[in-house]
C-alpha positions as CSV (number, residue, x, y, z in Angstrom):
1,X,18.6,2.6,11.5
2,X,15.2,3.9,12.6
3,X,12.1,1.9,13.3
4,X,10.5,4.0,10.6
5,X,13.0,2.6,8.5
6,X,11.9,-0.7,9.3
7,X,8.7,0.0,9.2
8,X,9.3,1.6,5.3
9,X,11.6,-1.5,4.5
10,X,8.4,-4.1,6.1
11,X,5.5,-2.2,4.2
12,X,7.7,-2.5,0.9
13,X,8.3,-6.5,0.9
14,X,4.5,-6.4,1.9
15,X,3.9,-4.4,-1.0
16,X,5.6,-6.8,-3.3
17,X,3.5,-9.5,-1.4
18,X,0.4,-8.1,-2.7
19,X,1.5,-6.9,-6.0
20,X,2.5,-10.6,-6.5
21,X,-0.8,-11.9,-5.7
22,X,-2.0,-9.6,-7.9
23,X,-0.5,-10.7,-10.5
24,X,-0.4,-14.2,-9.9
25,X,-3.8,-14.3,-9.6
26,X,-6.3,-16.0,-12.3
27,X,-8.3,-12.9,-12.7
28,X,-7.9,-10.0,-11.9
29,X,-10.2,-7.8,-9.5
30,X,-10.6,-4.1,-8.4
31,X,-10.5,-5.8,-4.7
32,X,-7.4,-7.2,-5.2
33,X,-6.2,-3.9,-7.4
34,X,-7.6,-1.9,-3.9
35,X,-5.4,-4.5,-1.3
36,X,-2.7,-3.6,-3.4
37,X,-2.9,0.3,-3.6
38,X,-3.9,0.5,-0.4
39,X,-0.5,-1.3,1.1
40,X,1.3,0.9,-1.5
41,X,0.3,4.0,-0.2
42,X,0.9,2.6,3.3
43,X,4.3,2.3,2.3
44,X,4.4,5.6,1.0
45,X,3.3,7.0,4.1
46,X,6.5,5.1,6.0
47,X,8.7,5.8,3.1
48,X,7.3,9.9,4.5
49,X,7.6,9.0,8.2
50,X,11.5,8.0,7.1
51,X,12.5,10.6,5.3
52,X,11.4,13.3,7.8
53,X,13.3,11.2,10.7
54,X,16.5,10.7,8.6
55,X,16.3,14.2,7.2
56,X,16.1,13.1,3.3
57,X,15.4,14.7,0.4
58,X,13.8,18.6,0.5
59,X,10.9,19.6,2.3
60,X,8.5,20.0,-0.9
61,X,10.3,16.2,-1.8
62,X,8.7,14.8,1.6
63,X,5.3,16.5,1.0
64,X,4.8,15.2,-2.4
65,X,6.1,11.6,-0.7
66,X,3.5,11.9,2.1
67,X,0.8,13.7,-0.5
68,X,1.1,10.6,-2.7
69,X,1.0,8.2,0.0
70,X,-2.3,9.3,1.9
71,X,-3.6,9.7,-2.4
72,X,-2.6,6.0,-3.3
73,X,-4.1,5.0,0.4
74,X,-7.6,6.6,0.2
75,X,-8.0,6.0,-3.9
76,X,-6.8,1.7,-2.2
77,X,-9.5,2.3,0.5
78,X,-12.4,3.3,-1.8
79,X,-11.6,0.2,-4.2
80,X,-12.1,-1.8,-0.9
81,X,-15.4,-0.4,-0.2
82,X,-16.7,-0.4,-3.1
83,X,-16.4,-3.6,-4.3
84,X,-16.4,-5.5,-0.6
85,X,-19.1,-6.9,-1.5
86,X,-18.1,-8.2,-4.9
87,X,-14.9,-10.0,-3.9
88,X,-15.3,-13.7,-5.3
89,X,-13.3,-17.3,-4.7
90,X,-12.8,-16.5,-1.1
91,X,-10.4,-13.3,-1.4
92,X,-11.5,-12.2,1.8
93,X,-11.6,-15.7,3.4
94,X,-8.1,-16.4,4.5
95,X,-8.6,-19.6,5.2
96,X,-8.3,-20.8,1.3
């Protein structure tokens, strides 16, 4: 097993952390929506890094991976920034 496999394997349970929270959550935000796309298309990106180490799937397969990775990661990022500011009951405060 490769450490980008690991790395694919740790971004998924974090993945299923935030998606979780999401859910969980009382109300929904486009913060919290962004935390979540944002780990999801870091996952992708591993998911990427993994196939090309292991040799999966076709080459076109491992673009689209890596193409929809870098998407779900900047479309995550922008949702960040743009609502940073907006982000209520302590979601950025770690502490509660």
């Amino acid at each position: 097993m490769t450490s980008a496999l690991l790395l694919a394997g740790f971004c998924a349970a974090m993945t299923a952390v935030a998606v979780g929270r999401l859910l969980a959550g009382d109300e929904l935000t486009p913060y919290q929506g962004g935390i979540a796309l944002l780990v999801l298309g870091i996952t992708l990106l591993a998911g990427s890094w993994s196939a090309i180490r292991m040799g999966w799937s076709t080459e076109t397969g491992r673009a689209l991976l890596g193409a929809s990775g870098v998407a779900v990661a900047v479309v995550g990022a922008v949702l960040l920034a743009r609502y940073w500011g907006a982000a209520t009951d302590g979601a950025r405060d770690p502490t509660r």
